[in-house]
Structure formats: C-alpha cells, structure tokens
VMD Tcl script that builds the backbone (N, CA, C; Angstrom):
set m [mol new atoms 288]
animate dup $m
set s [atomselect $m all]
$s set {name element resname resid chain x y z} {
  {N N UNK 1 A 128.299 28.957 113.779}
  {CA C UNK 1 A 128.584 27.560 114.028}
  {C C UNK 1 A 127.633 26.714 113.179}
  {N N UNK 2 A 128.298 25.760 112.341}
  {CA C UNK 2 A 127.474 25.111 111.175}
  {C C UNK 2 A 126.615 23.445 112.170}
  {N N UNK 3 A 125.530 23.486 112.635}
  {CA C UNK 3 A 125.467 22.122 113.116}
  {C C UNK 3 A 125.049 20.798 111.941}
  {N N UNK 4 A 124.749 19.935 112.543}
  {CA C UNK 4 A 124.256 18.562 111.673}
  {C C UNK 4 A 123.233 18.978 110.503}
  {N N UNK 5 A 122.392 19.586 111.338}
  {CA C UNK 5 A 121.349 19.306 110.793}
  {C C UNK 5 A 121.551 20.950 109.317}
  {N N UNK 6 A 122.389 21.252 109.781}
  {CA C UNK 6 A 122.684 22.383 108.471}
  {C C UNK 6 A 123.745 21.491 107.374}
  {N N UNK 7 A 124.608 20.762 107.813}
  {CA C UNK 7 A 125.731 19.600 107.374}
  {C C UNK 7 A 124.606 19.121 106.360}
  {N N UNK 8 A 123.513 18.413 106.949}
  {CA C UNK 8 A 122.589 17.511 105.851}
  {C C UNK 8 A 121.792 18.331 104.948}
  {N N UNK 9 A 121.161 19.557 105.591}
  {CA C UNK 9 A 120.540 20.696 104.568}
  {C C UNK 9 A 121.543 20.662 103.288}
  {N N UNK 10 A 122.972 20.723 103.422}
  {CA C UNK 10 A 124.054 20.799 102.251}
  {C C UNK 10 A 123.985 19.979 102.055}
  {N N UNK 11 A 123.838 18.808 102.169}
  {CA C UNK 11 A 124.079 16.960 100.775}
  {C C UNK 11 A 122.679 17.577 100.616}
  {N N UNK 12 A 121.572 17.845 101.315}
  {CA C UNK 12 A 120.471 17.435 100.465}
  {C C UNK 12 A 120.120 18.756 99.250}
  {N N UNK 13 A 120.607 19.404 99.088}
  {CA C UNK 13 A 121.436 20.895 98.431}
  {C C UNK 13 A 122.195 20.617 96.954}
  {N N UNK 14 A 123.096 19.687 97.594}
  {CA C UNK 14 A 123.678 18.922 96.484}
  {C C UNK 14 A 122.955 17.875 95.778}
  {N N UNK 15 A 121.959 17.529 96.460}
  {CA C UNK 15 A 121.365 16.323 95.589}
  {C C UNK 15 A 120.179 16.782 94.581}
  {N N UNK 16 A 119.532 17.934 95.390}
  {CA C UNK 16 A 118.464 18.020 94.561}
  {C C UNK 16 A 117.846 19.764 95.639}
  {N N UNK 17 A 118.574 20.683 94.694}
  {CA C UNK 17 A 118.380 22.136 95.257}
  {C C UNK 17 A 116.829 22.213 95.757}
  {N N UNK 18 A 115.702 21.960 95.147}
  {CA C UNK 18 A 114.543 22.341 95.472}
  {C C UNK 18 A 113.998 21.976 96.748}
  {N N UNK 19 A 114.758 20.880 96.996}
  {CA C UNK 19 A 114.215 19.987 97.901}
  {C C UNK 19 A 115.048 20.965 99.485}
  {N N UNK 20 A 115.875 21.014 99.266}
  {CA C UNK 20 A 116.200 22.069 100.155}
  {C C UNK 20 A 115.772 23.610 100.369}
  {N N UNK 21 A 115.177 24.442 99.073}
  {CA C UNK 21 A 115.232 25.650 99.466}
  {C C UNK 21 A 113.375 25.715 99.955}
  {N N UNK 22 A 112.986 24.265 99.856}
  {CA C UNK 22 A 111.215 23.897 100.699}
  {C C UNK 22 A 111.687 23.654 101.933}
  {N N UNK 23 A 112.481 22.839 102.478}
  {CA C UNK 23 A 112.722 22.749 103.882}
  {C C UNK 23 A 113.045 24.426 104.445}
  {N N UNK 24 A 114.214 24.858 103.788}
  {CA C UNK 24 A 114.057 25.974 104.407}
  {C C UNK 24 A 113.295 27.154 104.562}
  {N N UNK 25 A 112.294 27.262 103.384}
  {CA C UNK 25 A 111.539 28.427 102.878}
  {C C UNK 25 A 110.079 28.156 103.359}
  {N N UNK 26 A 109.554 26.916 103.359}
  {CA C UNK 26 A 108.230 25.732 103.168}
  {C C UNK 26 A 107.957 26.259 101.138}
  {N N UNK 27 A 106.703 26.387 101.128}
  {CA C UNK 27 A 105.812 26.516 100.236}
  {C C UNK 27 A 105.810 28.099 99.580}
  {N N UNK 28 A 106.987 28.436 99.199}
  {CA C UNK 28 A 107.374 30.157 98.957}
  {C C UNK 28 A 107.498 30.384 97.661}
  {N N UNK 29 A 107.811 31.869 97.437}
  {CA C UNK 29 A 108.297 32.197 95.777}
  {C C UNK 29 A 109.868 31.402 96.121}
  {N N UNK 30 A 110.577 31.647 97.163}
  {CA C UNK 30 A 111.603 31.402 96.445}
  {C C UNK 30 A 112.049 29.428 95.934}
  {N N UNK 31 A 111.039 28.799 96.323}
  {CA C UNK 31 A 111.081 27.663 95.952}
  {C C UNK 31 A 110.879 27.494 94.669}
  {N N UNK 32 A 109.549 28.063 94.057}
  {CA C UNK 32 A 109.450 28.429 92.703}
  {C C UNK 32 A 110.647 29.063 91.991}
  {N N UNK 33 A 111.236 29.934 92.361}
  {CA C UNK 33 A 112.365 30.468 91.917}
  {C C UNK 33 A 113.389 29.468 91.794}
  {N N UNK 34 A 113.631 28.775 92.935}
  {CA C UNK 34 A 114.671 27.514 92.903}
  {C C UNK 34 A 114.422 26.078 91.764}
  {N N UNK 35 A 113.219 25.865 91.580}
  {CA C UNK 35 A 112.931 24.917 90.905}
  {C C UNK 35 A 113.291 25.622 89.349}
  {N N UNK 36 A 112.846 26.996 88.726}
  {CA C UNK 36 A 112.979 27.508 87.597}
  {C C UNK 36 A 114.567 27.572 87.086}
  {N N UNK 37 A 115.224 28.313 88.319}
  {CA C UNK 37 A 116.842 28.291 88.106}
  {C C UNK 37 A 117.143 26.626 87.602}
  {N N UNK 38 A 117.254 26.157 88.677}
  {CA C UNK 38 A 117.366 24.239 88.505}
  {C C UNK 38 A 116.808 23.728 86.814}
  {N N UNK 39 A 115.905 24.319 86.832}
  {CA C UNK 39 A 115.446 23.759 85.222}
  {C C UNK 39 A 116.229 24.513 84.211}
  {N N UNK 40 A 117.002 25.578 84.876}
  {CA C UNK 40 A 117.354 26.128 83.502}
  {C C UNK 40 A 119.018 26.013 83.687}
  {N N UNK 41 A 119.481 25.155 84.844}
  {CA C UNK 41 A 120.722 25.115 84.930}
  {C C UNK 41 A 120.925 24.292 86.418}
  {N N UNK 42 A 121.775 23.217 86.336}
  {CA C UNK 42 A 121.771 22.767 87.922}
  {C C UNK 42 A 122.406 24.054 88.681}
  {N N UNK 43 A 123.807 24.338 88.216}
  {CA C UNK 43 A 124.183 25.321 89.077}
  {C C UNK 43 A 123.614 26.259 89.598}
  {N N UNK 44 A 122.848 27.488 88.757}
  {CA C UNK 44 A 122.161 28.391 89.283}
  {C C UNK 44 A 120.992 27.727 90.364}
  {N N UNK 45 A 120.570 26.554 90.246}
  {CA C UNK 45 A 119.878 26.451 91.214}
  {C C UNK 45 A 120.718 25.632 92.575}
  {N N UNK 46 A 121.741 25.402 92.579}
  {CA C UNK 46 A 123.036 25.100 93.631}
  {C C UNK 46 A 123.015 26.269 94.240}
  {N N UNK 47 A 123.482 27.331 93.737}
  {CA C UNK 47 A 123.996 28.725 94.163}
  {C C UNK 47 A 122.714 28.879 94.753}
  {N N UNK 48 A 121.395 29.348 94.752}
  {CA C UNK 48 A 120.423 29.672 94.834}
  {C C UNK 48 A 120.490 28.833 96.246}
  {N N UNK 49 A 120.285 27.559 96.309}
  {CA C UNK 49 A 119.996 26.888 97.732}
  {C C UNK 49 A 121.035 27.193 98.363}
  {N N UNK 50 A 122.101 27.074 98.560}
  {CA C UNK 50 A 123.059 27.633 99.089}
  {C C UNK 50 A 122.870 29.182 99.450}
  {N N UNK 51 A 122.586 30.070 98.637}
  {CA C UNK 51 A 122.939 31.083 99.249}
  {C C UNK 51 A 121.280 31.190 100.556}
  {N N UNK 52 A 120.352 30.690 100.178}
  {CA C UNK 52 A 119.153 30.246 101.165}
  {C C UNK 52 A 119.566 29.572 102.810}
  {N N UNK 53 A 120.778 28.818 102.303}
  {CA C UNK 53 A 120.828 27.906 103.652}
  {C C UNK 53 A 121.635 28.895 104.724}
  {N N UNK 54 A 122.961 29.815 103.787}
  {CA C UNK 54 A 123.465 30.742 104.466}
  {C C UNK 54 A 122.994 31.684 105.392}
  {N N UNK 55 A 121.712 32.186 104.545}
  {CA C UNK 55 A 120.915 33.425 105.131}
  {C C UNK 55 A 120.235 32.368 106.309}
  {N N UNK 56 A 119.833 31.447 106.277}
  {CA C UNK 56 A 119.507 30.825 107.575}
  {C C UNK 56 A 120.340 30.378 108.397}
  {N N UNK 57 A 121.363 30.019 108.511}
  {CA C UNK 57 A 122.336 29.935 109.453}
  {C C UNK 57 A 122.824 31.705 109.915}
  {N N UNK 58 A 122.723 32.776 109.088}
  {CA C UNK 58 A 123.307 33.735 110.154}
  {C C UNK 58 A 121.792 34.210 110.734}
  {N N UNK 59 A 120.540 33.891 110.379}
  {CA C UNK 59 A 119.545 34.182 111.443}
  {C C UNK 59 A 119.631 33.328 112.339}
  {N N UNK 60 A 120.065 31.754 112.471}
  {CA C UNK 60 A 119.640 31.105 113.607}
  {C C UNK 60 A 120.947 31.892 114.686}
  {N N UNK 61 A 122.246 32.611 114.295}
  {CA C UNK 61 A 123.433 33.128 114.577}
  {C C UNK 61 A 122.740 34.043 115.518}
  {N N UNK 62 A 121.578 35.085 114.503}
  {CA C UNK 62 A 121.201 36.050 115.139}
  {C C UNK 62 A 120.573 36.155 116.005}
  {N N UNK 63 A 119.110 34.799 115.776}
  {CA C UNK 63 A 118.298 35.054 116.700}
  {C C UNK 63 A 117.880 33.710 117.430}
  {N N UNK 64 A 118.845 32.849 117.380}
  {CA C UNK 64 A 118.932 31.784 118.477}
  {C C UNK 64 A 118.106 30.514 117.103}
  {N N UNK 65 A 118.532 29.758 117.920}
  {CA C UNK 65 A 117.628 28.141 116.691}
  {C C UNK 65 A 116.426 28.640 117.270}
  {N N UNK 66 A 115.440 28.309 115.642}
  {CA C UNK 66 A 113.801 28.424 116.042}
  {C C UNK 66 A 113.433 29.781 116.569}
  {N N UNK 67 A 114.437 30.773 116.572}
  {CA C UNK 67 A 113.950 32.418 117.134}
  {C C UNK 67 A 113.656 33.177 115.765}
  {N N UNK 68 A 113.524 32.712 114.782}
  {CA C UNK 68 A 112.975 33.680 113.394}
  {C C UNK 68 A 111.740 32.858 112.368}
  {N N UNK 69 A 111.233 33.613 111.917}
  {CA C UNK 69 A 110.848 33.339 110.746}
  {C C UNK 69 A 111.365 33.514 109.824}
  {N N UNK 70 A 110.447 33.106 108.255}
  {CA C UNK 70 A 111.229 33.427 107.021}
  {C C UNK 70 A 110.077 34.301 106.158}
  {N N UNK 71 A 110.526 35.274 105.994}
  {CA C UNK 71 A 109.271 36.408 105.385}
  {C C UNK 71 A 109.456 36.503 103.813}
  {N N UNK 72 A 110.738 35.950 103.398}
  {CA C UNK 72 A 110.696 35.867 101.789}
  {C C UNK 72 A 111.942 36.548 101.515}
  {N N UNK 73 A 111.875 36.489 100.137}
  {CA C UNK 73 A 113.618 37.243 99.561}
  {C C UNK 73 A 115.066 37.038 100.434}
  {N N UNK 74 A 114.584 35.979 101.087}
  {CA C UNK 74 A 115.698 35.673 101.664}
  {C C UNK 74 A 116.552 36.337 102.934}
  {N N UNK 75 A 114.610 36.329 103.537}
  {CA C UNK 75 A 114.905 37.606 104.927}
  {C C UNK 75 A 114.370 36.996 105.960}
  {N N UNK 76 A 114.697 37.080 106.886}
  {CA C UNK 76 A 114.486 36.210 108.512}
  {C C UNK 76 A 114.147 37.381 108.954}
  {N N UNK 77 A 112.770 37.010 110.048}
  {CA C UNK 77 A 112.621 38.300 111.084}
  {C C UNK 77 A 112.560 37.622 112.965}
  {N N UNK 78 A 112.620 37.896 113.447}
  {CA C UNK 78 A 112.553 37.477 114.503}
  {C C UNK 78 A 111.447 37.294 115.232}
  {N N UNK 79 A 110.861 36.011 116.147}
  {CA C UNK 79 A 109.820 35.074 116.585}
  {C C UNK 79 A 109.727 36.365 117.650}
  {N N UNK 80 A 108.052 35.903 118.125}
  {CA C UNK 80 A 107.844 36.642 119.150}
  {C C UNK 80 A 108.320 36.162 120.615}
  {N N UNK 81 A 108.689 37.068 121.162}
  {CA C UNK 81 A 109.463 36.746 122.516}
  {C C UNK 81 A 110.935 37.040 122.109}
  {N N UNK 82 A 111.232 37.423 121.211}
  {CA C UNK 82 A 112.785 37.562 121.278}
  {C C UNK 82 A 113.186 38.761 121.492}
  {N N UNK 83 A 114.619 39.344 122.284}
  {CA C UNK 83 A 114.789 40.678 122.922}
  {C C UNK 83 A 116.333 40.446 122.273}
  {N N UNK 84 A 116.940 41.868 121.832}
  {CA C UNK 84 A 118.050 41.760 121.899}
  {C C UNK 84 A 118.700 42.024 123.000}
  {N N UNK 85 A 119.912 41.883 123.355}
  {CA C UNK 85 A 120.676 42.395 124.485}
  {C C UNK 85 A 120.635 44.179 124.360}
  {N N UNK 86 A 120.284 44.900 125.506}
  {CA C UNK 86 A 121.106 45.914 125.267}
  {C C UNK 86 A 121.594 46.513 125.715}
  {N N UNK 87 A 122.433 47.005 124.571}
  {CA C UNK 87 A 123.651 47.556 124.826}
  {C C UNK 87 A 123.799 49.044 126.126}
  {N N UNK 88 A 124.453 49.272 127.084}
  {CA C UNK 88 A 124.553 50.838 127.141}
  {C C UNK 88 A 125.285 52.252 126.413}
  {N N UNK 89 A 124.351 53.001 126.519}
  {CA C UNK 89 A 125.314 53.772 125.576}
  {C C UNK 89 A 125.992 54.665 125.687}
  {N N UNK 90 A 127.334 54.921 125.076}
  {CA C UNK 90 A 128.773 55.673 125.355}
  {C C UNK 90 A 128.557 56.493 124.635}
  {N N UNK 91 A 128.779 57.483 125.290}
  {CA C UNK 91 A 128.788 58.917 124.576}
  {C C UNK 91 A 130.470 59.554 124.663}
  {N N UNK 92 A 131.351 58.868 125.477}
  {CA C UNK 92 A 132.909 59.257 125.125}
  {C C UNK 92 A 133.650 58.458 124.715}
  {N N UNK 93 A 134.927 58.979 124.334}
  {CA C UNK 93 A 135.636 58.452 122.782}
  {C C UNK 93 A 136.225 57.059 123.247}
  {N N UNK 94 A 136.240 57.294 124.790}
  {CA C UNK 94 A 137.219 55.545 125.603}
  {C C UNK 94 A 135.817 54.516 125.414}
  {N N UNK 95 A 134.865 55.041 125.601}
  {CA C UNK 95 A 133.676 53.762 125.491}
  {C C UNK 95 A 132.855 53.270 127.014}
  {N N UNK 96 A 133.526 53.831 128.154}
  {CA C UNK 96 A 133.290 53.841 129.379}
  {C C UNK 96 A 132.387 54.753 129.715}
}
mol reanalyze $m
mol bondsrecalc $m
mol representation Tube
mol addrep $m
C-alpha cells in the first residue's frame, strides 16, 4: 500500500533524485552513488531513487512503518522488538 508520504518521496524523486535517496538512505554510499549517476545522466539517477523508494516500501510492507532500518545496498533489516508471526508447521501434503 503506497501512502502520502511515499506519493511525495516520488515528486521529490522527480525533482531532484539525490534529495530523495538522503531522505531515504540519510548520509550513505548509496547517496553518493545517486548524486554520481545524476551527474552522469538524470535518468540513471531517476531509476536509482526509485528503485531505493521501492525497496523501502516493501520493508515498511514487511516490517510495519518505522520497524526497519537501512544497512546499505539497498537492504532493510528489521528494528529491535520486531517478531514475525509464526507460522505452524505441516508436515502433510493437505497442510492441516
């Protein structure tokens, strides 16, 4: 589910990639990375924030808004206190 505040991450994406892949990243390589792409092409640095904002929308998917961090390369890990559900486990072919 895409909310507002991911809606504005994208105009501000479109306006000026770097400025987005710092909100989402803070002070990282991949900001550096985003600013270099951007200098050497708007698009590649479009694609670049974009594919940044994605990987953060399926962690907030995964691990609730504000349940991850961002550890780099475009990898979310999960905040302390977070549990997954779990599952029980089926050992026959119906799943029961």
């Amino acid at each position: 589910m895409v909310r507002t505040s991911d809606v504005l991450l994208i105009l501000v994406a479109i306006l000026f990639p770097p400025a987005a892949a710092l909100i989402v990243t803070g002070c990282s390589c991949d900001l550096l990375i985003n600013i270099i792409l951007t200098c050497l092409g708007y698009i590649p640095g479009h694609i670049h924030a974009f594919w940044l904002i994605y990987k953060k929308i399926k962690a907030e998917e995964r691990y609730g808004r504000g349940g991850f961090y961002y550890v780099g390369s475009g990898q979310f890990v999960p905040g302390p206190g977070y549990q997954e559900a779990q599952q029980p486990a089926y050992y026959g072919a119906t799943g029961h």
